[in-house]
C-alpha positions in Angstrom: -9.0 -1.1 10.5 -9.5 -4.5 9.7 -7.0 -7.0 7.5 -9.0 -7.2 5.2 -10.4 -3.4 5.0 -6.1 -2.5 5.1 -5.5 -5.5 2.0 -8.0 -4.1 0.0 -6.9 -0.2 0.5 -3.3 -1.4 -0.6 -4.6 -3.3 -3.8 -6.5 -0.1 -4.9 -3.3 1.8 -4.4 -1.1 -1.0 -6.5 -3.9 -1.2 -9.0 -3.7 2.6 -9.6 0.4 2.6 -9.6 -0.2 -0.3 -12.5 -2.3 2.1 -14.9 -0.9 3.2 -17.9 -1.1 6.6 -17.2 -0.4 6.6 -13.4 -2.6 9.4 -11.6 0.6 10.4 -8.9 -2.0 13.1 -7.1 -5.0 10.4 -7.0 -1.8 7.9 -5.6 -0.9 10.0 -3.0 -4.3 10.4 -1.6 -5.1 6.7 -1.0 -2.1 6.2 0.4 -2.6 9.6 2.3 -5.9 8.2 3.5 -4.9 4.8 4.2 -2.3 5.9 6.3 -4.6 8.4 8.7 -6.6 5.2 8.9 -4.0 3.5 10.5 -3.0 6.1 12.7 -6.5 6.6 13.9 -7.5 3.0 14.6 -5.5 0.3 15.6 -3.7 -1.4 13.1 -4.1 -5.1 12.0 -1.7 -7.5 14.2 0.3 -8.9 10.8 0.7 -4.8 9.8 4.3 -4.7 9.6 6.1 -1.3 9.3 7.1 -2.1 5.6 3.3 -1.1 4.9 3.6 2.2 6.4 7.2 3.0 4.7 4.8 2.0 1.6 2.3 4.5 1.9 4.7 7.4 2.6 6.8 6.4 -0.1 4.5 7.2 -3.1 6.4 10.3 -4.8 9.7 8.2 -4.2 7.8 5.2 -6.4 6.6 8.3 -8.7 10.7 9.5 -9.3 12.4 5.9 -9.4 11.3 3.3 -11.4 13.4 0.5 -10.0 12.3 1.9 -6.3 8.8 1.0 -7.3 9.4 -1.9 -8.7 10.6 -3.2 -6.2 8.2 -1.9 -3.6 5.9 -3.2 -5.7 7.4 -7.1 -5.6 7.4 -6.7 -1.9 3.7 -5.0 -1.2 2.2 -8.3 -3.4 4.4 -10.5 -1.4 2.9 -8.9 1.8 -0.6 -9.1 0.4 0.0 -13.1 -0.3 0.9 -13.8 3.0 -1.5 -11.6 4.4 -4.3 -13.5 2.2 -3.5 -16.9 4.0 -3.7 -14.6 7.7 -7.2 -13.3 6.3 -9.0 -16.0 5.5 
């Protein structure tokens, strides 16, 4: 999995958490996904273990606001540093 492919799997799953109407099941399976990606090919070299405590963590963001809120701050702050390793 590449930066880049693992960046833009983790901006779906914020992008989903951010709708109005948040589908938790439709959540869970990105992340699901995105994690059995990870474990199948080798992970990016800048993947640092907060991303996979991230993707296991979706019902705990689903049951605790303040949890996902600020999982949330530090997933975007990931992504912008990530954006400066990706280009």
């Amino acid at each position: 999995m590449t930066l880049n492919e693992l960046r833009s799997a983790l901006k779906a799953i914020l992008e989903a958490e951010r709708a109005t109407d948040v589908d938790w099941d439709k959540v869970e399976k990105l992340c699901k996904a995105t994690l059995a990606r990870l474990n199948a090919q080798s992970a990016p070299d800048y993947t640092d273990e907060f991303v996979r405590v991230f993707l296991e963590d979706a019902r705990l963001r689903q049951d605790d606001a303040d949890y996902a809120r600020i999982q949330h701050e530090r997933l975007r702050n990931w992504l912008e540093g990530s954006e400066i390793i990706a280009r």
